[in-house]
N, CA, C and O atoms as a CHARMM CRD file, in Angstrom:
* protein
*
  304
    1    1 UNK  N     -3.26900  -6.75800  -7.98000 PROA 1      0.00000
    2    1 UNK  CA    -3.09800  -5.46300  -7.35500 PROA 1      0.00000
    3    1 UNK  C     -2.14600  -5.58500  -6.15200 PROA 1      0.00000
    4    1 UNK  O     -1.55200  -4.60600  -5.70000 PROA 1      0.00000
    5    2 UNK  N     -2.04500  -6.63000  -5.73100 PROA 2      0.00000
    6    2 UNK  CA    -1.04000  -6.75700  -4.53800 PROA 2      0.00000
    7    2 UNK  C     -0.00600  -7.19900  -4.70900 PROA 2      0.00000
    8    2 UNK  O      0.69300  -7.46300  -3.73000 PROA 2      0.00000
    9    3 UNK  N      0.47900  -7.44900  -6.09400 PROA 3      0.00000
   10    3 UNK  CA     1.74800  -7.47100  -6.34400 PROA 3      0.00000
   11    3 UNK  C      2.27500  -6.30400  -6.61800 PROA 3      0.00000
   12    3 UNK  O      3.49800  -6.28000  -6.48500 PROA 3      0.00000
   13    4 UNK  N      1.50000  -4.77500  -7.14500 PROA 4      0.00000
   14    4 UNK  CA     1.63700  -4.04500  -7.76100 PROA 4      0.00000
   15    4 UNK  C      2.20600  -3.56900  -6.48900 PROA 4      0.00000
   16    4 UNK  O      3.41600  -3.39000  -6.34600 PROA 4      0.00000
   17    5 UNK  N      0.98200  -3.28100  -5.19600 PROA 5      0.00000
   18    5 UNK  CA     1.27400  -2.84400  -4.05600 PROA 5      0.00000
   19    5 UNK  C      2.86700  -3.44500  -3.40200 PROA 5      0.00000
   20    5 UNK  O      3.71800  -2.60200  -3.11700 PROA 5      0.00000
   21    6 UNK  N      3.06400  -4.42500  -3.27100 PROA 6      0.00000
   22    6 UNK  CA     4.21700  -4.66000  -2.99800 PROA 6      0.00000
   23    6 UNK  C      5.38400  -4.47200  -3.92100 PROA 6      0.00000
   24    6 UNK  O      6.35300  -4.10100  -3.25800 PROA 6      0.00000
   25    7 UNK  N      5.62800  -4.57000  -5.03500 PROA 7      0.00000
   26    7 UNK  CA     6.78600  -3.58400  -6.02300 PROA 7      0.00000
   27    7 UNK  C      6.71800  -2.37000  -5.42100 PROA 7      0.00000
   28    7 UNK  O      7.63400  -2.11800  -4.63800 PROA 7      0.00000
   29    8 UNK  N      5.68400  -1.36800  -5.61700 PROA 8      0.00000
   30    8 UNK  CA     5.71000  -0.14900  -5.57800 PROA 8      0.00000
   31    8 UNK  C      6.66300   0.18900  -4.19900 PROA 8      0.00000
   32    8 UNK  O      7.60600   0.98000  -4.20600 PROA 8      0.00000
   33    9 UNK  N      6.03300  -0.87200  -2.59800 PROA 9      0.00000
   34    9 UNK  CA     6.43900  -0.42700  -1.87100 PROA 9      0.00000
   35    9 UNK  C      7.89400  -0.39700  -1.45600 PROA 9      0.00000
   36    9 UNK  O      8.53900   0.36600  -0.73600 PROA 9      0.00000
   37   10 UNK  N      8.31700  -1.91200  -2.42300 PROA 10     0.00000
   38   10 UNK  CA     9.59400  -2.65500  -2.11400 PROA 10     0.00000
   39   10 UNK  C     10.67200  -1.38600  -2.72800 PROA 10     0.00000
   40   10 UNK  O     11.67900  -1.17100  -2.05300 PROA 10     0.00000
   41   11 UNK  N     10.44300  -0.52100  -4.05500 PROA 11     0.00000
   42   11 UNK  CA    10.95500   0.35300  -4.34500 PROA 11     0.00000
   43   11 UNK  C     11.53100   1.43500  -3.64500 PROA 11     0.00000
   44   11 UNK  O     12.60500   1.94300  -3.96800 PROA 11     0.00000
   45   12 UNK  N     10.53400   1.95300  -2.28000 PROA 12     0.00000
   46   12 UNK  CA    10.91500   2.95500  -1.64900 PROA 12     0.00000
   47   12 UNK  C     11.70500   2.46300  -0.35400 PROA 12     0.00000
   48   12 UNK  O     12.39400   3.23700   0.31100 PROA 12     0.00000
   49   13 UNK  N     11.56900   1.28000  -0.08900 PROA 13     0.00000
   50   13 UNK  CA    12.49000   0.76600   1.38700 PROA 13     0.00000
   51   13 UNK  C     14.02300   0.40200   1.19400 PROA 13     0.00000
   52   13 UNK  O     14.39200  -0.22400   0.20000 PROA 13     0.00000
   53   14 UNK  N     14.80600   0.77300   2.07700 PROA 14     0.00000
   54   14 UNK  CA    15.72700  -0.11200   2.65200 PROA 14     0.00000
   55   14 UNK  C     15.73600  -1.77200   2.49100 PROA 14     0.00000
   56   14 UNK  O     16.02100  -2.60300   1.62900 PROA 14     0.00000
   57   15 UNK  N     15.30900  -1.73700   3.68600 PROA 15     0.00000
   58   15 UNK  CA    14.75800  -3.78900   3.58400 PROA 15     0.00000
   59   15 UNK  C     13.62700  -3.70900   2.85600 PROA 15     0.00000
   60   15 UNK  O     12.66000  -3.00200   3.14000 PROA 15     0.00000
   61   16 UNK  N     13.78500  -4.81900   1.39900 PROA 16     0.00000
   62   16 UNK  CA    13.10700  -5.06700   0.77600 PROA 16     0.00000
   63   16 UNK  C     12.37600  -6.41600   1.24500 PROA 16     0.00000
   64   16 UNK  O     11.30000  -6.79800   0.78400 PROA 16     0.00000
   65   17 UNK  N     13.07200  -7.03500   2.16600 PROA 17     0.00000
   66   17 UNK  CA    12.53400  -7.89900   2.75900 PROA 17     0.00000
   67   17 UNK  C     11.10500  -8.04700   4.11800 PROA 17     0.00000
   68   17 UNK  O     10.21600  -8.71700   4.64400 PROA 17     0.00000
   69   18 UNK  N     11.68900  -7.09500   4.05600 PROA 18     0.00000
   70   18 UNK  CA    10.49200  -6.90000   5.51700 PROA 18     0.00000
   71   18 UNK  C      9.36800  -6.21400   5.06500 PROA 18     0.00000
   72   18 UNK  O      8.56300  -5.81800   5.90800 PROA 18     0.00000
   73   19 UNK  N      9.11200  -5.94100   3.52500 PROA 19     0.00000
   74   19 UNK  CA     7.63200  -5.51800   3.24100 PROA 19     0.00000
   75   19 UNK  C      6.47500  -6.52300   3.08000 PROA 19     0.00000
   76   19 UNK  O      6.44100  -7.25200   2.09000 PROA 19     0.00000
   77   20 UNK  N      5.82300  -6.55900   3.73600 PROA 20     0.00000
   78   20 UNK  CA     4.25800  -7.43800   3.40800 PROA 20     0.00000
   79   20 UNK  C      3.11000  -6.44100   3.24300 PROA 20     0.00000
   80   20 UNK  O      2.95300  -5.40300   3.88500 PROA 20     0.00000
   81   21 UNK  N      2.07500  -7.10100   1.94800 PROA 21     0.00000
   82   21 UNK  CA     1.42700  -6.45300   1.79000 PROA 21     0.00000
   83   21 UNK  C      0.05800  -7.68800   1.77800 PROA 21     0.00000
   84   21 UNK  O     -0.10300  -8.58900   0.95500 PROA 21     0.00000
   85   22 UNK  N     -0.78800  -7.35800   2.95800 PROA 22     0.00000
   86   22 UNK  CA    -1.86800  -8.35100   3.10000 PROA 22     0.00000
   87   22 UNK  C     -3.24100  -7.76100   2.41000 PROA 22     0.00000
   88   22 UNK  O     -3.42100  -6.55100   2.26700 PROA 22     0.00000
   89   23 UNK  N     -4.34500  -8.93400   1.93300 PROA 23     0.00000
   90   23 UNK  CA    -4.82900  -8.63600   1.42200 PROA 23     0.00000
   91   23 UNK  C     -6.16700  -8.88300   2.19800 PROA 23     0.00000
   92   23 UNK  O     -6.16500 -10.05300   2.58400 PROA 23     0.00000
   93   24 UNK  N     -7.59700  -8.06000   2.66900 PROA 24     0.00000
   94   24 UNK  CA    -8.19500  -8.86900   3.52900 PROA 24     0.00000
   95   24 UNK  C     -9.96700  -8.21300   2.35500 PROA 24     0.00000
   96   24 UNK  O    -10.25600  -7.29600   1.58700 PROA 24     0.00000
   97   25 UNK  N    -10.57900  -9.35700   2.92600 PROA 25     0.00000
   98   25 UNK  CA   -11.75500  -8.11800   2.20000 PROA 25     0.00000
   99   25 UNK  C    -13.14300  -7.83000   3.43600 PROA 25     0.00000
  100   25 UNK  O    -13.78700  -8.58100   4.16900 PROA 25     0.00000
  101   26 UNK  N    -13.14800  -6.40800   3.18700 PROA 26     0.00000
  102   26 UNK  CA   -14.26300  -6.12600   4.36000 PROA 26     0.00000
  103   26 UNK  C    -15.47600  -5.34200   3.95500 PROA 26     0.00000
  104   26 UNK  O    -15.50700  -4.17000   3.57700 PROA 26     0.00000
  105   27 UNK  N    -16.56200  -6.26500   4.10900 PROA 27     0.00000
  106   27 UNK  CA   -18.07200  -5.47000   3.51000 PROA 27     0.00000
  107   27 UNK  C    -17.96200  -5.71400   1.90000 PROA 27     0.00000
  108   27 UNK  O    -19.02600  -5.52700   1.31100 PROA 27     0.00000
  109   28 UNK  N    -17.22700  -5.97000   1.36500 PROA 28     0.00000
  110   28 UNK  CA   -17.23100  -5.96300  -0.20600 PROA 28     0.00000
  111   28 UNK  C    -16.24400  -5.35100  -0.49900 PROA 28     0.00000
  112   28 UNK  O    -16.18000  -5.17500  -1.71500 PROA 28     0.00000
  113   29 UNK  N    -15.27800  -4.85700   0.15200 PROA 29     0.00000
  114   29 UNK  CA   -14.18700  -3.27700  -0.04200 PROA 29     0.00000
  115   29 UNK  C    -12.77200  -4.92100  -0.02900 PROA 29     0.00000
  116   29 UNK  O    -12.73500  -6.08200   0.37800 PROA 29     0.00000
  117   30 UNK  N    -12.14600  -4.23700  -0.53800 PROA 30     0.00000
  118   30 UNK  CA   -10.82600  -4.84600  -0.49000 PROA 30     0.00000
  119   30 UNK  C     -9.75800  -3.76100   0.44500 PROA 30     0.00000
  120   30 UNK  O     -9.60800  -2.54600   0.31100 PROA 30     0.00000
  121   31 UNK  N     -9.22700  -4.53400   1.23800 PROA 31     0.00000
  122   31 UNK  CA    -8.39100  -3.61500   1.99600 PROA 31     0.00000
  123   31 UNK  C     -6.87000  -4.42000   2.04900 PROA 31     0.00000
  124   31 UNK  O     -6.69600  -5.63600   2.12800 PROA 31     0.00000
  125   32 UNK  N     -6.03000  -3.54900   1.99500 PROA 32     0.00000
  126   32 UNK  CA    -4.38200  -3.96900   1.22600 PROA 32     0.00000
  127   32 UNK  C     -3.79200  -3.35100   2.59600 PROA 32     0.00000
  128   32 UNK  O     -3.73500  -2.13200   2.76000 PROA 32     0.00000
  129   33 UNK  N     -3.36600  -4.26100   3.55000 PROA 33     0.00000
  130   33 UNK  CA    -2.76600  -3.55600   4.56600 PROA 33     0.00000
  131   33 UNK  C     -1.40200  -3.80500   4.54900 PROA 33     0.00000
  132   33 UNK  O     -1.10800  -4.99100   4.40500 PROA 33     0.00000
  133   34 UNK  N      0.02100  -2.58100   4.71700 PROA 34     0.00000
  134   34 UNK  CA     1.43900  -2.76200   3.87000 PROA 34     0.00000
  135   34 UNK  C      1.94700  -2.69800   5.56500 PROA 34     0.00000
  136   34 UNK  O      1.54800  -1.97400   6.47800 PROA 34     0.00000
  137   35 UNK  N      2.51200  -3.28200   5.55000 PROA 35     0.00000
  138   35 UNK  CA     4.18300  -3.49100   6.91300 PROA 35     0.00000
  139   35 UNK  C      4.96600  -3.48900   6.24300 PROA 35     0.00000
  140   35 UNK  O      5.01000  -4.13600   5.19600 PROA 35     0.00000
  141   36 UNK  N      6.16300  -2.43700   6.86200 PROA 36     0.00000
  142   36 UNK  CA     7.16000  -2.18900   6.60300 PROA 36     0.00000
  143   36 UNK  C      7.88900  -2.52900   7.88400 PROA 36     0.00000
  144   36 UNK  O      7.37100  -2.96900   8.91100 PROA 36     0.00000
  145   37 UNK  N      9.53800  -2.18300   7.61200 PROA 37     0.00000
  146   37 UNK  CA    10.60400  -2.31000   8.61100 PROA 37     0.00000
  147   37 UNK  C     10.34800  -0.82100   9.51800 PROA 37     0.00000
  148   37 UNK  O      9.83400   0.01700   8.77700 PROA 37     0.00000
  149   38 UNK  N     10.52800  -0.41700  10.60600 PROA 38     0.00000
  150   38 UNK  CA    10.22400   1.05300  11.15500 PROA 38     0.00000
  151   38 UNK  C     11.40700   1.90700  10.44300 PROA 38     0.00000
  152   38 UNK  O     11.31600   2.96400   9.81700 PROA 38     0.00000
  153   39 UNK  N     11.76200   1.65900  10.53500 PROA 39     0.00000
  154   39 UNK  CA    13.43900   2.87000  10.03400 PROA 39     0.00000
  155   39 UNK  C     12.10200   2.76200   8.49700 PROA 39     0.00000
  156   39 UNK  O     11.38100   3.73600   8.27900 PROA 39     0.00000
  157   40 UNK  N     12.05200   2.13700   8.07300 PROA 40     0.00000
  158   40 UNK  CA    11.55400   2.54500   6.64600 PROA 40     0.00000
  159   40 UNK  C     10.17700   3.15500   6.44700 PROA 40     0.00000
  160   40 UNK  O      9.64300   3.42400   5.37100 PROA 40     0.00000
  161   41 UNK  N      9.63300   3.34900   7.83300 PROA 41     0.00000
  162   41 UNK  CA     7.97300   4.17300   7.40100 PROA 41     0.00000
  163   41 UNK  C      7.85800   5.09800   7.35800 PROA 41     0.00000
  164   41 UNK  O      6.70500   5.51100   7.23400 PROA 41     0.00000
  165   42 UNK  N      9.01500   6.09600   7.43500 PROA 42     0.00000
  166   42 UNK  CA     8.78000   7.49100   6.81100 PROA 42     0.00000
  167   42 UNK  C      8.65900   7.61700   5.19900 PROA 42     0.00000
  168   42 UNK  O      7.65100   8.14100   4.72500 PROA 42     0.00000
  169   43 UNK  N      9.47800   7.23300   4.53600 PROA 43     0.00000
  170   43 UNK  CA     9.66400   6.80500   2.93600 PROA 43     0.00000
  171   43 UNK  C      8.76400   6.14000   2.72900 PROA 43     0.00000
  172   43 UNK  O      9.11500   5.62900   1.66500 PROA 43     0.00000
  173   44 UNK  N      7.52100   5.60900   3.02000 PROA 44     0.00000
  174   44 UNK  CA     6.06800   5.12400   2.66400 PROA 44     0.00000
  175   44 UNK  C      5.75900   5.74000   2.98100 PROA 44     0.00000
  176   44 UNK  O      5.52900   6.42200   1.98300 PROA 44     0.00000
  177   45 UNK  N      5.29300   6.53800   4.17000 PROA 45     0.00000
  178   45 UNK  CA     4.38200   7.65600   4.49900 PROA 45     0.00000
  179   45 UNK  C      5.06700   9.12300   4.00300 PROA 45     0.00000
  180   45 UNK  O      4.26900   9.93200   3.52900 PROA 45     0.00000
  181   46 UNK  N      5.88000   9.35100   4.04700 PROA 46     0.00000
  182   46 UNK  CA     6.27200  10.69400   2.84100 PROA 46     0.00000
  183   46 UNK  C      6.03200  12.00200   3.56200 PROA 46     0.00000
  184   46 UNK  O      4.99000  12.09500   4.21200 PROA 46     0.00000
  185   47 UNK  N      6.71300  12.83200   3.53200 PROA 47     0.00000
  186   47 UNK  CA     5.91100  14.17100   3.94700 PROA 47     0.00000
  187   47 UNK  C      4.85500  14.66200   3.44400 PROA 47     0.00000
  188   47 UNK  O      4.55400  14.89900   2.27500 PROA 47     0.00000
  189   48 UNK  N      4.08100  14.86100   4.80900 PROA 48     0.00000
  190   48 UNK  CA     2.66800  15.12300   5.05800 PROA 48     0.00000
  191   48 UNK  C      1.80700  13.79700   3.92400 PROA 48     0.00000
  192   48 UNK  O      0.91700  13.91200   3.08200 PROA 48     0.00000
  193   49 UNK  N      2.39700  12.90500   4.30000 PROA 49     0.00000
  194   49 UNK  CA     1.31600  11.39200   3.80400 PROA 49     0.00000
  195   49 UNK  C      1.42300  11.56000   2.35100 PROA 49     0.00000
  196   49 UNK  O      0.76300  10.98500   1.48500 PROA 49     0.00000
  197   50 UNK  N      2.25000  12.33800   2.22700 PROA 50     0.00000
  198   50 UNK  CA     2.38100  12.69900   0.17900 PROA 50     0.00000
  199   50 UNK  C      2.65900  11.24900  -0.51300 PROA 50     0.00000
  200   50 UNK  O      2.01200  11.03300  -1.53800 PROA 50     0.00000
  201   51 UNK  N      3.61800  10.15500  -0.03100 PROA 51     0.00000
  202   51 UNK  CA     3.73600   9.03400  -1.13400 PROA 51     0.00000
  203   51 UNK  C      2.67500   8.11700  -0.55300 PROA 51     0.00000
  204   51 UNK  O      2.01100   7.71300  -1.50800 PROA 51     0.00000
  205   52 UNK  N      2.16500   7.55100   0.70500 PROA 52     0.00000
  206   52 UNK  CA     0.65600   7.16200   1.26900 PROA 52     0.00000
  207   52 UNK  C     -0.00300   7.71000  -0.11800 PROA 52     0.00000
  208   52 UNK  O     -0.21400   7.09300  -1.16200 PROA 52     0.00000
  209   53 UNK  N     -0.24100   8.98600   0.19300 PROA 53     0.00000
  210   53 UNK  CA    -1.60700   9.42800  -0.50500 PROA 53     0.00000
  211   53 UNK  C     -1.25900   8.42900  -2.10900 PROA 53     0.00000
  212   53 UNK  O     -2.06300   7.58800  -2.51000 PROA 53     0.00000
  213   54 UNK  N     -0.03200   8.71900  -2.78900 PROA 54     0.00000
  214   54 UNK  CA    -0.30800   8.35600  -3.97200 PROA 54     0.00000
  215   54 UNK  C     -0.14700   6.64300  -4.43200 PROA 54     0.00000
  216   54 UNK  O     -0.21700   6.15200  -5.55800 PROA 54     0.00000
  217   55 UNK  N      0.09400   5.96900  -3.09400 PROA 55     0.00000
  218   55 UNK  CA    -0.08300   4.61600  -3.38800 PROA 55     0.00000
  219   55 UNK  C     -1.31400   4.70700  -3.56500 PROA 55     0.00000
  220   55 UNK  O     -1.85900   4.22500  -4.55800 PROA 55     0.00000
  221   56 UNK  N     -2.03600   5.42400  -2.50700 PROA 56     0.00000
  222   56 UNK  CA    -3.47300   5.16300  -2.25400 PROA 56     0.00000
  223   56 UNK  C     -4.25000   5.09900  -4.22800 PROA 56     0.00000
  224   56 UNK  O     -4.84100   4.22800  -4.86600 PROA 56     0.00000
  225   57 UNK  N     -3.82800   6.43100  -4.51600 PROA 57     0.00000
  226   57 UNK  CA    -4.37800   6.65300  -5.54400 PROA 57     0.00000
  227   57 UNK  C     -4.28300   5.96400  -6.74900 PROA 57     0.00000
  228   57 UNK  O     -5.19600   5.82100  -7.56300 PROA 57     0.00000
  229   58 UNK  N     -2.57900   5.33200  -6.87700 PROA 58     0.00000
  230   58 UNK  CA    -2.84600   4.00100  -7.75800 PROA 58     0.00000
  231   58 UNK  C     -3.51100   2.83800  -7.75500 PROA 58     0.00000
  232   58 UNK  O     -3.84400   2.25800  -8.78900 PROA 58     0.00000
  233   59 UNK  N     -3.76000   2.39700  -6.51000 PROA 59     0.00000
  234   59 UNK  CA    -4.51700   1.57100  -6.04600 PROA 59     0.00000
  235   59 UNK  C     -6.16400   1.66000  -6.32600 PROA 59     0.00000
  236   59 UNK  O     -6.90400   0.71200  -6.58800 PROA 59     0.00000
  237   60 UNK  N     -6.43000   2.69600  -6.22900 PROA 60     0.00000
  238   60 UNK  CA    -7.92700   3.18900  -6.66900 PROA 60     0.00000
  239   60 UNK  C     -7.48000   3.40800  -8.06700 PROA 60     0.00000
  240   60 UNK  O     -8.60700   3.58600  -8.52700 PROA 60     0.00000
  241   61 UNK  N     -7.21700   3.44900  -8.41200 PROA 61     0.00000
  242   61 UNK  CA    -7.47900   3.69600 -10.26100 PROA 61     0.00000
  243   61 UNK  C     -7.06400   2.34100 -11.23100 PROA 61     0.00000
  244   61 UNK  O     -7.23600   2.14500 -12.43300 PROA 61     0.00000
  245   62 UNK  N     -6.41400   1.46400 -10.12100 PROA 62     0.00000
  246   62 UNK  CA    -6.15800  -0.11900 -10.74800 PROA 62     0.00000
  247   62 UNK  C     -7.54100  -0.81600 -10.70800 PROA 62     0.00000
  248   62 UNK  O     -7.98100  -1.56000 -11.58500 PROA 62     0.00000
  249   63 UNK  N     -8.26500  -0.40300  -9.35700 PROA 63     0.00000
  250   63 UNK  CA    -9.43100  -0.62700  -8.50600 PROA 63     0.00000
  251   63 UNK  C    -10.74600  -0.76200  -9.83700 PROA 63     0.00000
  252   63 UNK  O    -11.41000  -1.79400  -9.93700 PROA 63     0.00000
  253   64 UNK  N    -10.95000   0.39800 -10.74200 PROA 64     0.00000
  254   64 UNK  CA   -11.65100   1.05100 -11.11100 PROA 64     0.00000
  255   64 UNK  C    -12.13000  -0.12700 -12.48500 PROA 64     0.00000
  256   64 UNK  O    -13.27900  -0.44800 -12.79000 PROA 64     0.00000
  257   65 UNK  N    -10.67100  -0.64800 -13.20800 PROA 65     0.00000
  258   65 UNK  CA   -11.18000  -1.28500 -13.60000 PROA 65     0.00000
  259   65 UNK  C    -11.50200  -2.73000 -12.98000 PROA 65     0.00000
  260   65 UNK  O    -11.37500  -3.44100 -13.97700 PROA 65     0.00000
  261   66 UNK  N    -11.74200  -3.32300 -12.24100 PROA 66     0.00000
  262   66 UNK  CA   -12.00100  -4.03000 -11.63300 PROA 66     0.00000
  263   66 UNK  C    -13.84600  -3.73600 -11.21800 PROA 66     0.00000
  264   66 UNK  O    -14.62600  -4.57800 -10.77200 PROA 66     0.00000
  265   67 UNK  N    -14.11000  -2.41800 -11.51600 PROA 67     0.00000
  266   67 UNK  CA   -15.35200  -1.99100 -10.21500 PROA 67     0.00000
  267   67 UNK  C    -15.03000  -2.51100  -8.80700 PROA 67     0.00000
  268   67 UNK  O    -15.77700  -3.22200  -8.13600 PROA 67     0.00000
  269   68 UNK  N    -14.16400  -2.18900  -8.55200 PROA 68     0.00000
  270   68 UNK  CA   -14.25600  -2.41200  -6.78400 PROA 68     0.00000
  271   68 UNK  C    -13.74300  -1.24200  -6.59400 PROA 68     0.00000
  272   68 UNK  O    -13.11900  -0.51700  -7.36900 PROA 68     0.00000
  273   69 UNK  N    -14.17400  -1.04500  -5.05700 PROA 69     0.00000
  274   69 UNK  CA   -13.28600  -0.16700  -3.94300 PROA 69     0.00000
  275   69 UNK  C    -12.39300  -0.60700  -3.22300 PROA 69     0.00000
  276   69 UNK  O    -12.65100  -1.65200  -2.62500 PROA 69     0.00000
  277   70 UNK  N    -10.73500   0.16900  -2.97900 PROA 70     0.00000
  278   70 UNK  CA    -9.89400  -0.83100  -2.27200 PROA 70     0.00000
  279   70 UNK  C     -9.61700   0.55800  -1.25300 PROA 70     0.00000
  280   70 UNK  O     -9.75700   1.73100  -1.59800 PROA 70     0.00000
  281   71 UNK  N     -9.30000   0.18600  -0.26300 PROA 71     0.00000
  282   71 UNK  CA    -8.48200   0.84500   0.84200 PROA 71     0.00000
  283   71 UNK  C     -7.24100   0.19100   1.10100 PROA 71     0.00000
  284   71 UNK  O     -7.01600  -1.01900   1.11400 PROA 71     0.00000
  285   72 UNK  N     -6.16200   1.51300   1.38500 PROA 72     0.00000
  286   72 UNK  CA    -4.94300   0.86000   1.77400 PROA 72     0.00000
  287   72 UNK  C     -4.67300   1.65400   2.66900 PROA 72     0.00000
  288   72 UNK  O     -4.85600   2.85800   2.84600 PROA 72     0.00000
  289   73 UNK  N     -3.95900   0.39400   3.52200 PROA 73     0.00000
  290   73 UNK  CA    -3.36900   1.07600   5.34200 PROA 73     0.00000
  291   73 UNK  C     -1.93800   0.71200   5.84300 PROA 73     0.00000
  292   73 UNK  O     -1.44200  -0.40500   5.99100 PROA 73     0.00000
  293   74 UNK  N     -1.43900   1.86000   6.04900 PROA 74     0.00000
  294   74 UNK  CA    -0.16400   1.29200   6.20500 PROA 74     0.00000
  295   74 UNK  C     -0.24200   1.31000   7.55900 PROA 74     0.00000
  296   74 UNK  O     -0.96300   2.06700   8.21000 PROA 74     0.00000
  297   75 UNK  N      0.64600   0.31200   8.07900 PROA 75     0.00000
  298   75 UNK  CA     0.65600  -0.38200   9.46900 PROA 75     0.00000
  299   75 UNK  C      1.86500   0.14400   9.65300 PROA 75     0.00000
  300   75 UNK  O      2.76800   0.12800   8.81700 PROA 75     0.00000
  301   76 UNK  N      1.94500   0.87700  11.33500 PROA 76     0.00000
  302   76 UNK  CA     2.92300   0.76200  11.81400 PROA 76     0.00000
  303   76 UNK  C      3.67200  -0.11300  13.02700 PROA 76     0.00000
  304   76 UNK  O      4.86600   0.06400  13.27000 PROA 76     0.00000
């Protein structure tokens, strides 16, 4: 899933280099936290959190078969 997360994100940036996507786990939850370059966190966060929201949502539906819950946070 965190390769997926990082394609997806590397797609929408400028510097493809400066994306990291960490993986940590908290309480049982998997949490995918993404850094980007700043010039590039509007185009991850999207108007009104519109491409956020739908990483989010691939991420939960990769999640699903797995049975886990994942959260993702984009870092600024």
């Amino acid at each position: 899933m965190r390769e997926m997360l990082l394609f997806l994100t590397q797609s929408l940036v400028e510097d493809r280099d400066a994306v990291q996507v960490e993986e940590l786990e908290e309480d049982g939850d998997l949490v995918y936290e993404i850094t980007v370059n700043e010039d590039d966190l509007g185009r991850v966060i999207g108007k009104g959190g519109r491409v956020a929201n739908a990483l989010r949502t691939v991420a939960k539906a990769a999640a699903v078969r797995e049975g886990r819950r994942v959260l993702v946070d984009i870092l600024d």
